[in-house]
N, CA, C and O atoms as a CHARMM CRD file, in Angstrom:
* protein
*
  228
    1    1 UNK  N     73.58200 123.33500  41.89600 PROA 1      0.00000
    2    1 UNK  CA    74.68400 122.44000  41.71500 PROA 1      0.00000
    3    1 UNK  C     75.52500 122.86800  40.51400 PROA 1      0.00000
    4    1 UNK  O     76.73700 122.99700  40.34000 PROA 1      0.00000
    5    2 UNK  N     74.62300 123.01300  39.87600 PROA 2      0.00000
    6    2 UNK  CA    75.70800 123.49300  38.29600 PROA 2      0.00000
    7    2 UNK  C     76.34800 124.56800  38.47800 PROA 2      0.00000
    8    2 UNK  O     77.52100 124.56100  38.10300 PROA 2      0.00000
    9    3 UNK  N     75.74900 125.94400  39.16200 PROA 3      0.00000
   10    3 UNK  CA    76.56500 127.26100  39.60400 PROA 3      0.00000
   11    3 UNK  C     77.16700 126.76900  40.33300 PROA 3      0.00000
   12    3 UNK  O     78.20100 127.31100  39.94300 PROA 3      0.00000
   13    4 UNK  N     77.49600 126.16900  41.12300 PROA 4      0.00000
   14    4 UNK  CA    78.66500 125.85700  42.35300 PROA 4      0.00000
   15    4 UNK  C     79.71300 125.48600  41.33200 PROA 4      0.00000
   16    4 UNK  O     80.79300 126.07200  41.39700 PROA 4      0.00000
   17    5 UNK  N     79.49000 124.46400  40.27700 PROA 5      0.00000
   18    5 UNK  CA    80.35800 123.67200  40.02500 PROA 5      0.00000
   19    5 UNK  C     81.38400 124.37000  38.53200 PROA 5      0.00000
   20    5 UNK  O     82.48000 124.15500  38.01400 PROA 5      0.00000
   21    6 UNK  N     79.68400 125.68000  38.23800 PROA 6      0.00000
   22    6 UNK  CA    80.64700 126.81500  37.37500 PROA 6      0.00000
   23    6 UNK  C     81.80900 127.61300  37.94700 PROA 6      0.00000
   24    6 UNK  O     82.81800 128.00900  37.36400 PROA 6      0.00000
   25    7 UNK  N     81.39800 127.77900  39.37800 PROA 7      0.00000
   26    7 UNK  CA    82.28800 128.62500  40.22800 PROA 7      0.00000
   27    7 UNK  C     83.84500 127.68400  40.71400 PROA 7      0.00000
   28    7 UNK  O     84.91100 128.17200  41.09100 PROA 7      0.00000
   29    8 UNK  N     83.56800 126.55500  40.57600 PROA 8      0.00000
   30    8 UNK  CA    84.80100 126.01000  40.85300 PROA 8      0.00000
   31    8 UNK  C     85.60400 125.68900  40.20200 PROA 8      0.00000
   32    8 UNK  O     86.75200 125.45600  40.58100 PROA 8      0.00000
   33    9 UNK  N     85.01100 125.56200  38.57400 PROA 9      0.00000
   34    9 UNK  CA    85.81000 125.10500  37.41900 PROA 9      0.00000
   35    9 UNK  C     86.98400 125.88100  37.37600 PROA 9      0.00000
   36    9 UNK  O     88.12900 125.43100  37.32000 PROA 9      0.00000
   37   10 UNK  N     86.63400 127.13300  37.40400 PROA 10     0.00000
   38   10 UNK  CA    87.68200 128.25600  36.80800 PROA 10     0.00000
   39   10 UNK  C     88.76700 128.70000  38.07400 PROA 10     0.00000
   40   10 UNK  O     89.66900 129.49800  37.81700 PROA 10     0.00000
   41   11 UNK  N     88.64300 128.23700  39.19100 PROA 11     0.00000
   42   11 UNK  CA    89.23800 128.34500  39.88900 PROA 11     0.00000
   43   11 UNK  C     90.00000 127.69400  39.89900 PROA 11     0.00000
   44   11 UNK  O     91.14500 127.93600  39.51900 PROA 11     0.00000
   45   12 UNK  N     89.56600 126.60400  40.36600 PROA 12     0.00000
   46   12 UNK  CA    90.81700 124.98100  40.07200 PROA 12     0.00000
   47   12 UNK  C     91.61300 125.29700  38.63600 PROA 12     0.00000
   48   12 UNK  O     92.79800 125.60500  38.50900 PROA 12     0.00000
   49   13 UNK  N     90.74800 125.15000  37.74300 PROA 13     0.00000
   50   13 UNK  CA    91.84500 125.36300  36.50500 PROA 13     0.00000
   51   13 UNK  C     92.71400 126.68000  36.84700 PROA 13     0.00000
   52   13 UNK  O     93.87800 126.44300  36.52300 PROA 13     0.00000
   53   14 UNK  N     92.56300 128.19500  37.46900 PROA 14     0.00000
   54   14 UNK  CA    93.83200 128.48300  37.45500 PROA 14     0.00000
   55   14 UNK  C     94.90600 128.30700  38.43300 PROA 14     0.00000
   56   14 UNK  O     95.98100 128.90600  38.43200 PROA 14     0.00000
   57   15 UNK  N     94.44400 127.28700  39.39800 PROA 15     0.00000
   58   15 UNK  CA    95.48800 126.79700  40.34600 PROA 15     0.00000
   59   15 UNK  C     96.30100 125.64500  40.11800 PROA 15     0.00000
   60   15 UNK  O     97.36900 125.36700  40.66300 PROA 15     0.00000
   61   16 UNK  N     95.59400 124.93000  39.14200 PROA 16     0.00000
   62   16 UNK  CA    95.85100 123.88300  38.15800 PROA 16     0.00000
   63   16 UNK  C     96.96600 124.20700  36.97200 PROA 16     0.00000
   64   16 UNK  O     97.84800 123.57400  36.39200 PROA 16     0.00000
   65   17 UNK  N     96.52600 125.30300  36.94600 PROA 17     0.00000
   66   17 UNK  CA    97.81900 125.86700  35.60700 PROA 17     0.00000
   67   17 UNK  C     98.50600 126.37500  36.49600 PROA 17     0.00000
   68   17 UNK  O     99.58800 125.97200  36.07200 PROA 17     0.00000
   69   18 UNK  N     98.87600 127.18400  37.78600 PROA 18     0.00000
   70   18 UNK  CA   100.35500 127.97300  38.19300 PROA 18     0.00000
   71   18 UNK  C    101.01600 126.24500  38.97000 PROA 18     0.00000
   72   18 UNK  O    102.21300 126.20500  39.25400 PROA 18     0.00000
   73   19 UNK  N    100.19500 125.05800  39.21600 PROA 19     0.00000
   74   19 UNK  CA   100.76900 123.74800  39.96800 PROA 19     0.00000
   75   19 UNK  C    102.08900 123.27300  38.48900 PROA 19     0.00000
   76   19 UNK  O    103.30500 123.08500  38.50000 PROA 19     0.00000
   77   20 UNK  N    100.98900 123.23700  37.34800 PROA 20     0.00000
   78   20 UNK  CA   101.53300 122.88900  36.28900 PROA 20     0.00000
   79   20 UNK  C    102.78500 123.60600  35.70800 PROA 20     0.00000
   80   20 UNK  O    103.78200 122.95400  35.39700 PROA 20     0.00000
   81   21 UNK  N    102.72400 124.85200  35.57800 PROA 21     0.00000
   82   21 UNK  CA   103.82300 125.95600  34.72900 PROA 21     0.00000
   83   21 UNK  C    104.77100 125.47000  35.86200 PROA 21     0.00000
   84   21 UNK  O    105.73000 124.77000  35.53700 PROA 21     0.00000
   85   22 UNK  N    104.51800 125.87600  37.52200 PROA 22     0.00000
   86   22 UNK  CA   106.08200 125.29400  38.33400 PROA 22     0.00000
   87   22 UNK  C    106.54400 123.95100  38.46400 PROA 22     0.00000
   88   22 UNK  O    107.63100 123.65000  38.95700 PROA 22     0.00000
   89   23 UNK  N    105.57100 123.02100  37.94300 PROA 23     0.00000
   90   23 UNK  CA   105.95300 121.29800  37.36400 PROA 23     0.00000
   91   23 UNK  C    107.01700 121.24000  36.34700 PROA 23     0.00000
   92   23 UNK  O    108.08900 120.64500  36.23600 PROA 23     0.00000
   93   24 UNK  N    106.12300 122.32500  35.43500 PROA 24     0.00000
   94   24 UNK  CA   106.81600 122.14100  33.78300 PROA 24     0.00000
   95   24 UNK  C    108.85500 122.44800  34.43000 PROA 24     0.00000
   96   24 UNK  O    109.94800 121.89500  34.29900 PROA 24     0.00000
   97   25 UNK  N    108.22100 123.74400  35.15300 PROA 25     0.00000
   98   25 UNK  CA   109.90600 124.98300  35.56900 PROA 25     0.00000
   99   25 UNK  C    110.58500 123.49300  35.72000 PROA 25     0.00000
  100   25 UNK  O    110.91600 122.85800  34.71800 PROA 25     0.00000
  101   26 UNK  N    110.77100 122.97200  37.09100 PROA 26     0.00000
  102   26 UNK  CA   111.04600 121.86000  37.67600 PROA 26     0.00000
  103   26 UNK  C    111.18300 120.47200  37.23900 PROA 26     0.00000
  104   26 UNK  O    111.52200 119.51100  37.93000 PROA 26     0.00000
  105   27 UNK  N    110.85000 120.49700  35.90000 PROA 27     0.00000
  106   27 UNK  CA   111.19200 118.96300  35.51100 PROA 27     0.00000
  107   27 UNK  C    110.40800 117.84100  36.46400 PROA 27     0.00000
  108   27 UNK  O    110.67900 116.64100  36.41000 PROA 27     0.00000
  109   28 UNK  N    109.33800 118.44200  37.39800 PROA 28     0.00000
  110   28 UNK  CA   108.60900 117.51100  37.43000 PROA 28     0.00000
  111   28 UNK  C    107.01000 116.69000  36.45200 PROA 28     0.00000
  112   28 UNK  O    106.38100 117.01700  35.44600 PROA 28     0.00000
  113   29 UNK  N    106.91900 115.57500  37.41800 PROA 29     0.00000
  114   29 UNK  CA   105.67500 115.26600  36.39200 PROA 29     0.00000
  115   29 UNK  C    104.33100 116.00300  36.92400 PROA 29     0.00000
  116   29 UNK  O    104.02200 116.34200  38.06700 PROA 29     0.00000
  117   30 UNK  N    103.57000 116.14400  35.56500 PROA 30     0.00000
  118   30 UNK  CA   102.16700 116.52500  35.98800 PROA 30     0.00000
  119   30 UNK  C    101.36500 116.49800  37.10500 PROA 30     0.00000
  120   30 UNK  O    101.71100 115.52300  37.77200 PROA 30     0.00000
  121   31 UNK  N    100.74800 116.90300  37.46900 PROA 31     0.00000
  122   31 UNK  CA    99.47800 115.91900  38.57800 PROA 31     0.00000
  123   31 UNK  C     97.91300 115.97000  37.95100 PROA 31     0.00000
  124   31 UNK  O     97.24200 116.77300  37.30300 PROA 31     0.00000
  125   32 UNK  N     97.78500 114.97600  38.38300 PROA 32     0.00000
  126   32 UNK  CA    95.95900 114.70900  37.68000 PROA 32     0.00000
  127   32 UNK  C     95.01800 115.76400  37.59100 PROA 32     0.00000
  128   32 UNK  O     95.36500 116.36700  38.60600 PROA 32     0.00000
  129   33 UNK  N     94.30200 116.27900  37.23800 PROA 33     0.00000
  130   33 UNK  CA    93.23600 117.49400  37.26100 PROA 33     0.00000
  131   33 UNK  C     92.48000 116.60400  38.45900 PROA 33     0.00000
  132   33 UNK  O     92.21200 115.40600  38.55500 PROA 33     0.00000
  133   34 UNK  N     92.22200 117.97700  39.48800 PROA 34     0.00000
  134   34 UNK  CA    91.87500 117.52100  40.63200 PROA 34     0.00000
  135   34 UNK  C     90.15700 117.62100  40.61900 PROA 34     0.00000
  136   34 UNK  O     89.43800 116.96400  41.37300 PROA 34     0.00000
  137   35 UNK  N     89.69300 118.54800  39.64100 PROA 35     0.00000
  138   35 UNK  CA    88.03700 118.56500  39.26000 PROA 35     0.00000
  139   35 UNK  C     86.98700 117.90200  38.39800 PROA 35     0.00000
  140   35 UNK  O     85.78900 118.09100  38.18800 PROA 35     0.00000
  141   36 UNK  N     88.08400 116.88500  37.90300 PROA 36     0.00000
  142   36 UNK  CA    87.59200 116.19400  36.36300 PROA 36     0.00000
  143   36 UNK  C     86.23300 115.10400  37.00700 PROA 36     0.00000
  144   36 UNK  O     85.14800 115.01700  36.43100 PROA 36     0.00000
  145   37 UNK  N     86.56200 114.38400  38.21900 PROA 37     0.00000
  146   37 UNK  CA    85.72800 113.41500  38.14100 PROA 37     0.00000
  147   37 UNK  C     84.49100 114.26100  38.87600 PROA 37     0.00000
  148   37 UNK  O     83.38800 114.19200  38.33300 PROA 37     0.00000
  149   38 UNK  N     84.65400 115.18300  40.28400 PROA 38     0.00000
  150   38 UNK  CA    83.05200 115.58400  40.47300 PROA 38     0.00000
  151   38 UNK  C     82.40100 116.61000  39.19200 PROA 38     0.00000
  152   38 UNK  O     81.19800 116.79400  39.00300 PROA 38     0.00000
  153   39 UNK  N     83.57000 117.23300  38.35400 PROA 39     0.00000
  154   39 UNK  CA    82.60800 117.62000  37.30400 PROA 39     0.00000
  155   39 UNK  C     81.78900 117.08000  36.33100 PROA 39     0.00000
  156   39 UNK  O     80.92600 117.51900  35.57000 PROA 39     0.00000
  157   40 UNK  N     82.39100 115.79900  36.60600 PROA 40     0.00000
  158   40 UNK  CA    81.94800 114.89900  35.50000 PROA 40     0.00000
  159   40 UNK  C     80.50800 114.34000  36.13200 PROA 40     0.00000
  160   40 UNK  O     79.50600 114.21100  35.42800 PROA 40     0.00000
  161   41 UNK  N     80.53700 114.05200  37.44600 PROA 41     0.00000
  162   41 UNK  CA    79.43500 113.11700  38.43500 PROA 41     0.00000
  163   41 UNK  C     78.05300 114.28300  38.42400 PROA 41     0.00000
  164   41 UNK  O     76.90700 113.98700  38.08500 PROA 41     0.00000
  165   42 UNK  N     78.49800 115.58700  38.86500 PROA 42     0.00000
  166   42 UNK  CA    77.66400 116.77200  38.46100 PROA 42     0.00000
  167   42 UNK  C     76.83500 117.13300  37.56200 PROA 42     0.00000
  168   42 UNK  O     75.63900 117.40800  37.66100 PROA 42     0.00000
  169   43 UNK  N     77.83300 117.11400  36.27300 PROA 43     0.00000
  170   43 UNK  CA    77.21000 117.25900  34.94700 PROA 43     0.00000
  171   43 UNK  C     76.27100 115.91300  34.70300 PROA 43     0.00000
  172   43 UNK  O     75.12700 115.92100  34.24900 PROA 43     0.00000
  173   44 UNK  N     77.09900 114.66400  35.14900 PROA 44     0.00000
  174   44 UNK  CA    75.74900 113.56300  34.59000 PROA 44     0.00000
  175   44 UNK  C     74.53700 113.48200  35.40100 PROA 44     0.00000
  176   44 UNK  O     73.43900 113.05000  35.05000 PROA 44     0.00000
  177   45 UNK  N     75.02400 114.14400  36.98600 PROA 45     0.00000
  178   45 UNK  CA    73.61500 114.07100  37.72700 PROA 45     0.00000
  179   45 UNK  C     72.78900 114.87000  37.12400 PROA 45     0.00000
  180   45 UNK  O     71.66300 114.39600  36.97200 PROA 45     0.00000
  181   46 UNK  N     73.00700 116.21000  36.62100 PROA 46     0.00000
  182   46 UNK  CA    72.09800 117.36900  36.76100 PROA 46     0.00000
  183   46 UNK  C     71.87200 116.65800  34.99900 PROA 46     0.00000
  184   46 UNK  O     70.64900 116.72100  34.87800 PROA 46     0.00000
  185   47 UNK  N     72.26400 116.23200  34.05900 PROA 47     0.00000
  186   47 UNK  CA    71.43400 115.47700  32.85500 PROA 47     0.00000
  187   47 UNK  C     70.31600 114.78300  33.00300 PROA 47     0.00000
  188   47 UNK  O     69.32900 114.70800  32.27100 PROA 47     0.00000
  189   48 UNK  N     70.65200 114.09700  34.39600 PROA 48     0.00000
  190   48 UNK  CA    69.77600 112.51000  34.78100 PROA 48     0.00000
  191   48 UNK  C     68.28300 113.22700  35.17100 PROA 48     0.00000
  192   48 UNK  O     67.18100 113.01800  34.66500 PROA 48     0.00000
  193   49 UNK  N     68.75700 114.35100  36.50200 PROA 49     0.00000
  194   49 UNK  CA    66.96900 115.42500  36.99300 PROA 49     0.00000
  195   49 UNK  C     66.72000 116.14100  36.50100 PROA 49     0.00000
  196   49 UNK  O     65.84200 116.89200  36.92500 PROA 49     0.00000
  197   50 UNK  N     67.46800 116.40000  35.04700 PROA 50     0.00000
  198   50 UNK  CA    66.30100 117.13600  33.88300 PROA 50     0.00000
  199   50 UNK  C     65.57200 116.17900  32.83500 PROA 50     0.00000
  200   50 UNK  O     64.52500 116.49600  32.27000 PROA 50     0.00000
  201   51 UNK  N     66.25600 114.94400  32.63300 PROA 51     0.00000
  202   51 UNK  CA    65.36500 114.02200  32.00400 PROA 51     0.00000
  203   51 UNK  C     64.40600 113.36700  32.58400 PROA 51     0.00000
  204   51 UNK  O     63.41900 113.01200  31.94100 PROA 51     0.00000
  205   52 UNK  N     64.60600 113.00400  34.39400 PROA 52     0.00000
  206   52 UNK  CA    63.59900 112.51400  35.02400 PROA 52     0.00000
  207   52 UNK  C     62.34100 113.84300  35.16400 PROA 52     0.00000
  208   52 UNK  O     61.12100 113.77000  35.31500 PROA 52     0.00000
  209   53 UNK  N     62.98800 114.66600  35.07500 PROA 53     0.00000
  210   53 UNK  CA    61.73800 115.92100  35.13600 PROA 53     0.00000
  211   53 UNK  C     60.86000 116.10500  34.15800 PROA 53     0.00000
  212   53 UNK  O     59.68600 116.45800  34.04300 PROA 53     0.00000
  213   54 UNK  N     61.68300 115.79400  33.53100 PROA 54     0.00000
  214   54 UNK  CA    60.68000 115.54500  31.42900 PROA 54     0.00000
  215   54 UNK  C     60.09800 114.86600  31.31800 PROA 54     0.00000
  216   54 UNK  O     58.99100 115.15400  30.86100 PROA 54     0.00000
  217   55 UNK  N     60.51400 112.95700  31.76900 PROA 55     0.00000
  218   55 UNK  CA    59.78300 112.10500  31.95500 PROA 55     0.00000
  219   55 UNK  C     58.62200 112.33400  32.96900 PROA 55     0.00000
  220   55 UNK  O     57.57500 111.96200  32.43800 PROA 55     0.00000
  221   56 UNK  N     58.37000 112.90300  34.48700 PROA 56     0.00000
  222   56 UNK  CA    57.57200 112.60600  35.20100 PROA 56     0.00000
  223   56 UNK  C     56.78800 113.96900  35.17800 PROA 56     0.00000
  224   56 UNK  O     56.34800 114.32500  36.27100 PROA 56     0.00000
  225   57 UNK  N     56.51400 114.89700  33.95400 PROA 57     0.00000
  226   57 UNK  CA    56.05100 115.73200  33.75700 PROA 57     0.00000
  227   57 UNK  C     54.27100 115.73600  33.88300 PROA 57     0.00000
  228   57 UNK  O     53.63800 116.76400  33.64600 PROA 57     0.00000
């Protein structure tokens, strides 16, 4: 889960930055980072089954 989610970070972010630089060109507004919340759900799962792994050691 965490390598998947290494492999996607850096991707999105640079599709995320050429969405953004032709926003900025354009005088339009931003758009939300499209990876923030499953990276976020990821990172707290994979915290949660290394502490339950510690605990039920």
């Amino acid at each position: 889960m965490l390598v998947l989610l290494g492999v996607l970070a850096p991707a999105q972010a640079w599709r995320g930055w050429r969405r953004d630089e032709r926003a900025m060109r354009l005088g339009e507004p931003l758009a939300a980072p499209v990876l923030a919340l499953p990276l976020a759900l990821g990172c707290t799962l994979a915290g949660v089954l290394v502490l339950l792994g510690m605990l039920l050691r």
